[in-house]
C-alpha positions as CSV (number, residue, x, y, z in Angstrom):
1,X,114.4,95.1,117.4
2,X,112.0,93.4,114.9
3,X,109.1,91.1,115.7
4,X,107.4,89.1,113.5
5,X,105.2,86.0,113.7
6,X,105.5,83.6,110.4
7,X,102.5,81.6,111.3
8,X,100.0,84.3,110.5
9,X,101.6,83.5,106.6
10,X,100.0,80.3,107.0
11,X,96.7,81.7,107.5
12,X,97.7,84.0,104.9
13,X,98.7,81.3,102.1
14,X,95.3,79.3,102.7
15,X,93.8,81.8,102.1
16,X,95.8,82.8,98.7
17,X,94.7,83.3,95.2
18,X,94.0,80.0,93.1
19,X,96.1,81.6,90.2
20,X,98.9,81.6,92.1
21,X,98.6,78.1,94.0
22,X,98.7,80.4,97.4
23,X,99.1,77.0,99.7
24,X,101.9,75.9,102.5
25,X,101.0,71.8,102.1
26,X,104.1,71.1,100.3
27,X,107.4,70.7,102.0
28,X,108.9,73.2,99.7
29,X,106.6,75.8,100.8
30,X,106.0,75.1,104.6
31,X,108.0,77.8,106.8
32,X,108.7,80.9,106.0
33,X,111.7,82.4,106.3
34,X,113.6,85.4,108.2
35,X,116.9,86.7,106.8
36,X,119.1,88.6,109.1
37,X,121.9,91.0,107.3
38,X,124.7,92.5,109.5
39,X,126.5,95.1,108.8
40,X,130.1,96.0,109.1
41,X,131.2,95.4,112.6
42,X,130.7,92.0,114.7
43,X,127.4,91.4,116.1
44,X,125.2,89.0,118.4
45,X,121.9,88.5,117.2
46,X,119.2,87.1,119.4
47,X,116.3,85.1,118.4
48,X,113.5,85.1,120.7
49,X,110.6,82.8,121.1
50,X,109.6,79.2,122.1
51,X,112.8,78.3,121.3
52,X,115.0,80.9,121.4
53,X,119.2,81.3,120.2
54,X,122.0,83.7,120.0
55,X,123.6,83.8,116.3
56,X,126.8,85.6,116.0
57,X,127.8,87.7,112.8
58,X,130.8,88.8,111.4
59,X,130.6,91.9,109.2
60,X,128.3,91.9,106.0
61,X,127.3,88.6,107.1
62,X,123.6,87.0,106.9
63,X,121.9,84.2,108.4
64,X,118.6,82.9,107.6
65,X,116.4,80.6,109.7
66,X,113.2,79.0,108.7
67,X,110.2,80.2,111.0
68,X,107.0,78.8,112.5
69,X,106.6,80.6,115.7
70,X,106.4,84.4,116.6
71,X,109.9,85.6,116.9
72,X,111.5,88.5,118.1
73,X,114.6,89.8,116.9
74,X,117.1,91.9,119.0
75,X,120.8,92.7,118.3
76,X,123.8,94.7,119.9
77,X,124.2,96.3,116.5
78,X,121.8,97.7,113.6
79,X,120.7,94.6,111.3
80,X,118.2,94.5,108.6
81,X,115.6,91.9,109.0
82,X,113.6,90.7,106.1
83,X,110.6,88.4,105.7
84,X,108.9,86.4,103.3
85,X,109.6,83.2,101.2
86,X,112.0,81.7,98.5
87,X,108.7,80.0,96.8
88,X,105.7,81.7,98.2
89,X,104.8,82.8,94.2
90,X,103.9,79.8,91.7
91,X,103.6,79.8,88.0
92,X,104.3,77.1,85.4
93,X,106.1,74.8,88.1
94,X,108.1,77.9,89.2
95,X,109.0,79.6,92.6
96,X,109.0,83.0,93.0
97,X,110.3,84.8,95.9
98,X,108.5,86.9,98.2
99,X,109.6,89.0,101.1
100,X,109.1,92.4,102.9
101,X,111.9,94.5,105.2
102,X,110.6,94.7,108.7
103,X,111.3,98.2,110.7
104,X,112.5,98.6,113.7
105,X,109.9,98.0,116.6
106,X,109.1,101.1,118.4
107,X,108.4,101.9,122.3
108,X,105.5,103.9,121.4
109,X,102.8,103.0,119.2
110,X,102.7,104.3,115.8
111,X,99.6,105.0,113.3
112,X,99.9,103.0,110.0
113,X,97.3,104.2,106.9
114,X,96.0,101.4,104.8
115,X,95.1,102.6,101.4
116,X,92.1,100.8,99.8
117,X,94.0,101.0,96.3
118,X,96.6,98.4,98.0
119,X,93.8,95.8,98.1
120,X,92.3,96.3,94.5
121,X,90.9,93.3,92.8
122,X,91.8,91.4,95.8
123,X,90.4,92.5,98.8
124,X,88.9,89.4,100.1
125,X,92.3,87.9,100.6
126,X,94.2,90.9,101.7
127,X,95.2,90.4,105.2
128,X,97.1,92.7,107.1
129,X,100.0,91.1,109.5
130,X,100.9,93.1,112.9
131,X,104.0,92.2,114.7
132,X,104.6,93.8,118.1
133,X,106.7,93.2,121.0
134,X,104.4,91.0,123.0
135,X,101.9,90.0,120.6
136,X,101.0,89.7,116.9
137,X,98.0,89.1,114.7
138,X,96.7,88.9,111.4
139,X,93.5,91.0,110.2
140,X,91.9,90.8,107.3
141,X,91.6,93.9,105.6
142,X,88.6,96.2,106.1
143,X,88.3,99.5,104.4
144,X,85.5,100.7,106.5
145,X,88.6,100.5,109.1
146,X,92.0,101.5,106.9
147,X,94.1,102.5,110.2
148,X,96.1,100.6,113.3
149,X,98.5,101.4,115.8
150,X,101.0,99.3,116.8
151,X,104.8,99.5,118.1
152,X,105.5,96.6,115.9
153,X,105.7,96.2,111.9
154,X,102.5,96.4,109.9
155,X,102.9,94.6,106.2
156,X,100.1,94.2,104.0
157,X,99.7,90.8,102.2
158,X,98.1,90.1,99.3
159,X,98.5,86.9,96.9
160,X,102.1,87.9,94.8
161,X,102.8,91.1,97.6
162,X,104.0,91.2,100.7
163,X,104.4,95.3,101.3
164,X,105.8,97.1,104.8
165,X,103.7,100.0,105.2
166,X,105.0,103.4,106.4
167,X,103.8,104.7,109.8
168,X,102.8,108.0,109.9
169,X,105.7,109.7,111.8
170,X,107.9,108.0,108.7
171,X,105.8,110.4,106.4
172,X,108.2,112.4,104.4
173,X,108.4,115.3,102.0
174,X,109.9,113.7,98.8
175,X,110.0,110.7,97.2
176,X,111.8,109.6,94.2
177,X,110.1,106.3,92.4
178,X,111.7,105.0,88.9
179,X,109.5,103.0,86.6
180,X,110.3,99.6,85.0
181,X,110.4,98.6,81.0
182,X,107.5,96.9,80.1
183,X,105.3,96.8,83.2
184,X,102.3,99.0,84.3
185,X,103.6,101.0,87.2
186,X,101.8,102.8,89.6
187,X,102.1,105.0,92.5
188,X,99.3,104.9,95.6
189,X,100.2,108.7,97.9
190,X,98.9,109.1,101.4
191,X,98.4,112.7,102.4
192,X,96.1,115.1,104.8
193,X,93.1,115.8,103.0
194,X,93.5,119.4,103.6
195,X,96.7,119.4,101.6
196,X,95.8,116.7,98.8
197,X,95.9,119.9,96.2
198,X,99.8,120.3,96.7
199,X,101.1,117.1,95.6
200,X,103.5,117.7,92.5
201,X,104.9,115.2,90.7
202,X,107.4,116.4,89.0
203,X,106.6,120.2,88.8
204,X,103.0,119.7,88.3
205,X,100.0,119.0,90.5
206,X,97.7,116.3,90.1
207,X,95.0,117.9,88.3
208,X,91.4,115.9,88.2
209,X,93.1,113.0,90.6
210,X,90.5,110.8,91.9
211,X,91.0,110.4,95.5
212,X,89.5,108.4,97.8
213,X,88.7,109.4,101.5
214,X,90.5,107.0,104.1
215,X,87.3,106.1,106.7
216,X,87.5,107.5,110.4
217,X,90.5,109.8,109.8
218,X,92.1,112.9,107.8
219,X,93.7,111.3,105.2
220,X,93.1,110.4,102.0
221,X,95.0,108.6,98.6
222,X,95.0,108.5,95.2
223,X,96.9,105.9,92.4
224,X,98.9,107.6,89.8
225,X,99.8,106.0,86.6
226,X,103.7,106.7,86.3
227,X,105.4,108.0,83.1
228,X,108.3,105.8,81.8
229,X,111.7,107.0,83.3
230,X,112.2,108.9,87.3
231,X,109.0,110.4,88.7
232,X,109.3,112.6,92.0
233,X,106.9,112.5,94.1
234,X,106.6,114.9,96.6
235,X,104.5,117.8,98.6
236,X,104.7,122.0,99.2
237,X,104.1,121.5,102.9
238,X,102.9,118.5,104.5
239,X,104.7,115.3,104.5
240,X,103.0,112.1,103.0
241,X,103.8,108.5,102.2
242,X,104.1,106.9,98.7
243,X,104.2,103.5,97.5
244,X,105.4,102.3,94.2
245,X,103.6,99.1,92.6
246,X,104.0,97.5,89.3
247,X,102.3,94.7,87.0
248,X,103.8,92.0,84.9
249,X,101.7,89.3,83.4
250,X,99.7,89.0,86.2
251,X,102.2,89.3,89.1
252,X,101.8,92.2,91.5
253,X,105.4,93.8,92.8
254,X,105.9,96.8,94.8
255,X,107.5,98.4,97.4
256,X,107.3,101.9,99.8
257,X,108.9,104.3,97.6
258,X,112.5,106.2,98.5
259,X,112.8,108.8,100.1
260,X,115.3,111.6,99.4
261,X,113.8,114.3,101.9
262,X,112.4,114.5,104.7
263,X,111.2,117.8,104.9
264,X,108.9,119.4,102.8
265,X,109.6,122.7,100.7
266,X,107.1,124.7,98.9
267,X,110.1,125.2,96.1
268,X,110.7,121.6,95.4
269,X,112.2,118.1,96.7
270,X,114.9,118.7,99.0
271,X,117.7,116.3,99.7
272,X,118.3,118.5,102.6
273,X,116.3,120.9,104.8
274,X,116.2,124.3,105.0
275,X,119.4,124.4,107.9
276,X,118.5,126.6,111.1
277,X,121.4,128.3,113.2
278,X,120.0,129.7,116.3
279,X,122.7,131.3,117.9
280,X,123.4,130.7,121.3
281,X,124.8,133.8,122.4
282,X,122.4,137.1,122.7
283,X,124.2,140.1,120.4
284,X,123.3,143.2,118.6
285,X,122.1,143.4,114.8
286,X,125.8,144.1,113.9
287,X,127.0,141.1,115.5
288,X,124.6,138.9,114.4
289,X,125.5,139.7,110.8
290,X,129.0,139.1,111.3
291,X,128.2,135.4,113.3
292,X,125.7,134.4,110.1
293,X,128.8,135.3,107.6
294,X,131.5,134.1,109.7
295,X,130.0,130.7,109.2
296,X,129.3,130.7,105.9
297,X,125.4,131.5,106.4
298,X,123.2,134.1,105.8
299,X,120.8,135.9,108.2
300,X,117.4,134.9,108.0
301,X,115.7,136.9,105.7
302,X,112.6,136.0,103.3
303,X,110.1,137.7,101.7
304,X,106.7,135.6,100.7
305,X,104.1,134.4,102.5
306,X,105.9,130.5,101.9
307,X,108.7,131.0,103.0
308,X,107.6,132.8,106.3
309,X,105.5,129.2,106.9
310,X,108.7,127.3,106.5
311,X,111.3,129.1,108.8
312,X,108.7,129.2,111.2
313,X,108.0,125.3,110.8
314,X,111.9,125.0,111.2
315,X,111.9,127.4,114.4
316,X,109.4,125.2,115.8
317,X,111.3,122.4,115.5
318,X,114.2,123.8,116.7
319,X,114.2,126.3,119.0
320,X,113.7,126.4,122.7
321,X,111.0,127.0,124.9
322,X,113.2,129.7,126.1
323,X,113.2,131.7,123.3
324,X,111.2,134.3,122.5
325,X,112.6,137.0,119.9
326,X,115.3,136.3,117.3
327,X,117.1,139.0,114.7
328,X,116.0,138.7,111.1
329,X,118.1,140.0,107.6
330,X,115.8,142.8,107.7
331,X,116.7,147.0,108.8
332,X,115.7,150.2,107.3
333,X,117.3,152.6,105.2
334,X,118.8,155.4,107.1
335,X,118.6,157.7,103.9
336,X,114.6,157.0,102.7
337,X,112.9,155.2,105.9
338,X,112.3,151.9,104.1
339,X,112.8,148.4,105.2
340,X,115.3,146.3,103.0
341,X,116.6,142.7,103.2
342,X,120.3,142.6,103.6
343,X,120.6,139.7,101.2
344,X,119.3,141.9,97.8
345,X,115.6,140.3,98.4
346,X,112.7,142.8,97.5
347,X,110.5,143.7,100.9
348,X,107.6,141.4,99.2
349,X,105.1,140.3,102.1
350,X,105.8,141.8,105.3
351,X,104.4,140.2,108.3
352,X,104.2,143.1,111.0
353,X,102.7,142.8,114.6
354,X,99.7,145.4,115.6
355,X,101.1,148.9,115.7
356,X,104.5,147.7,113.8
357,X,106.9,149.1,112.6
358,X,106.8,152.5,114.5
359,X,108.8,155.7,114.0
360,X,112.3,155.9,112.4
361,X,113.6,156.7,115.9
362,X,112.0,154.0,117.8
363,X,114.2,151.4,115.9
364,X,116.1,150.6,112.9
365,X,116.3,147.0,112.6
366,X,113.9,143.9,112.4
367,X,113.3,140.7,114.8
368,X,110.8,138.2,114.9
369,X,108.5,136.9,117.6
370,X,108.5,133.6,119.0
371,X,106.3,133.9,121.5
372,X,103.2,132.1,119.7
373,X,103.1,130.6,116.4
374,X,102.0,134.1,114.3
375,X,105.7,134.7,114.6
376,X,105.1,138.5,114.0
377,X,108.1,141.3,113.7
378,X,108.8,144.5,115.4
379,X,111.3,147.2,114.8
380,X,114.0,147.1,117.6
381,X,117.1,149.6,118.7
382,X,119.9,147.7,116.5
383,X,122.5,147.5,119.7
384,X,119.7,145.6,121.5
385,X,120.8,142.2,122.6
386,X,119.0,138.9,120.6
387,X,119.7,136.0,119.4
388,X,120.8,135.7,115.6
389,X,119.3,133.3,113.2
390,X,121.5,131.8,110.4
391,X,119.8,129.9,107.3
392,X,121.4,127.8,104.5
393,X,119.4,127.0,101.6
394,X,118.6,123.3,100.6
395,X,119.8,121.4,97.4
396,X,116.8,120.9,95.4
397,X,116.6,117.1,93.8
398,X,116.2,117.2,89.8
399,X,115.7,114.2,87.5
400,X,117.5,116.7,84.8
């Protein structure tokens, strides 16, 4: 479901930049305009408002319908909605289109960041349009107050851009943007200010970055100039949000950037997340070996401070409350005492709880605590009964 209301564009368009003749007195330019895409099955759409109709779609049909109300869109299948206009951009007698993908509407509200670098060199006519089930509204940007919550769509307009911002639980841990011949391109990144120092494009951090401090909550953002070619974008740890914006003579474009992982990994963009296999059946050390190999996995094992942070991120997510010890890739050597990872890693950081590991007799193999989030390890009798966890490695994104 998408909800939108195309008279807040009006307010929006008298408001507009002189350069670009921002007005909606012509016929031409009057309503805007939603475009509704199916996909590849038969579909009911329902339009909803003062006037409200069922369209029906056959697959990889569209339908468009011009707009002066608040409108809610619903369907029986997944859609894609888009808004804007087919002449909302003029230059030399030409039209220019504009429009933005709406998401989803939610149940629950969601935060959306508004970087100040969105509304440079324009702010007094950047508004910022908020569609939600039961309501909409159109504010004009303030960067004393760059968040909102809403279970709706927030896009930010300026004259030339109309740009769908990313809610904060959309944040992700990669992004891969690609610049255009003969324009100046530009990246704006949203992140934690506690993490700002771990965003890598490419393989390097963004030394000397001047960021600027997003009022009233923990985030901050920066804008990048981008190299010609594919630049990735992404973060050791957190997730963040990036936008990708360009500039040709005169006319602002952009759009949120892609993403290609959702998770972040302190070793680079991954396409896919570190996998988690949590065994459902308790079993001895043995047992659990076999059950990681058997499926093509391998028993959890690291052996850095990093990687530590990310299984137990994973376990987090994945695990259940019940849970409260699992078996790592990790026993000692019955001829010299020491602790070795089965998988040929070196013993590197160790993470041992208080009094850990004890005597050779008082066990011979490793597990891990999940009672709190320290995630600490003890030495256990191999034949006791835990849980096995399996990992598989991610594939790592290169623009090589």
């Amino acid at each position: 479901m998408s909800s939108f209301k195309p008279s807040a564009k009006k307010t929006t368009a008298e408001t507009g930049d002189p350069a670009t003749n921002g007005n909606t007195e012509v016929t031409e330019r009057g309503p805007f305009r939603v475009i509704i895409v199916n996909a590849d099955v038969n579909n009911t759409v329902t339009i909803e408002g003062e006037s409200s109709k069922e369209v029906s779609l056959k697959p990889w049909q569209a339908a468009q319908l011009w707009v002066g109300e608040e409108r809610v869109v619903t369907a029986d299948n997944p859609v894609a909605v888009l808004f804007g206009h087919p002449c909302s951009i003029r230059h030399n007698c030409t039209c220019g289109m504009l429009y933005a993908a709406l998401q989803p509407a939610k149940e629950e509200a969601q935060t959306f960041f508004i970087p100040p670098h969105l509304a440079t060199d324009a702010e007094a006519e950047t508004l910022v349009l908020l569609s939600q089930e039961k309501s909409a509204n159109t504010m004009t940007f303030d960067p004393e107050s760059p968040m909102v919550k809403t279970d709706g769509t927030v896009v930010l307009y300026r004259p030339g851009l109309l740009l769908s911002l990313i809610p904060e639980a959309d944040f992700a841990g990669c992004y891969v943007v690609k610049s255009i011949a003969g324009t100046d391109d530009f990246a704006v990144i949203v992140v934690n200010e506690i993490d700002k120092d771990k965003v890598r494009i490419g393989t390097e951090p963004l030394v000397g970055s001047d960021w600027q401090k997003l009022k009233g909550t923990d985030y901050v953002s920066v804008k990048v100039t981008l190299q010609s070619g594919i630049s990735i974008i992404w973060h050791t740890s957190s997730k963040i949000a990036v936008y990708f914006l360009g500039r040709k003579d005169g006319t602002l474009f952009g759009n949120p950037g892609h993403i290609v992982g959702k998770s972040p990994d302190f070793r680079g963009c991954a396409l896919t997340p570190l996998a988690v296999d949590i065994g459902e059946t308790a079993m001895g050390w043995r047992e659990s070996l076999k059950y990681c190999r058997d499926k093509d996995l391998k028993m959890l094992s690291f052996s850095n401070t990093e990687m530590h942070q990310l299984v137990s991120d994973r376990l987090i997510e994945t695990k259940s409350d019940s849970l409260k010890e699992v078996w790592m890739g990790m026993r000692r050597s019955s001829l010299t005492g020491e602790w070795y990872w089965v998988d040929g890693q070196p013993a590197g950081d160790t993470f041992w709880g208080d009094g850990e590991p004890g005597a050779a007799h008082e066990g011979q193999c490793a597990s891990m605590s999940l009672k709190n989030k320290k995630f600490v390890w003890s030495d256990e009798d191999c034949c006791k009964h835990i849980h096995p966890v399996c990992v598989k490695n991610p594939i790592f994104f290169s623009d090589s």
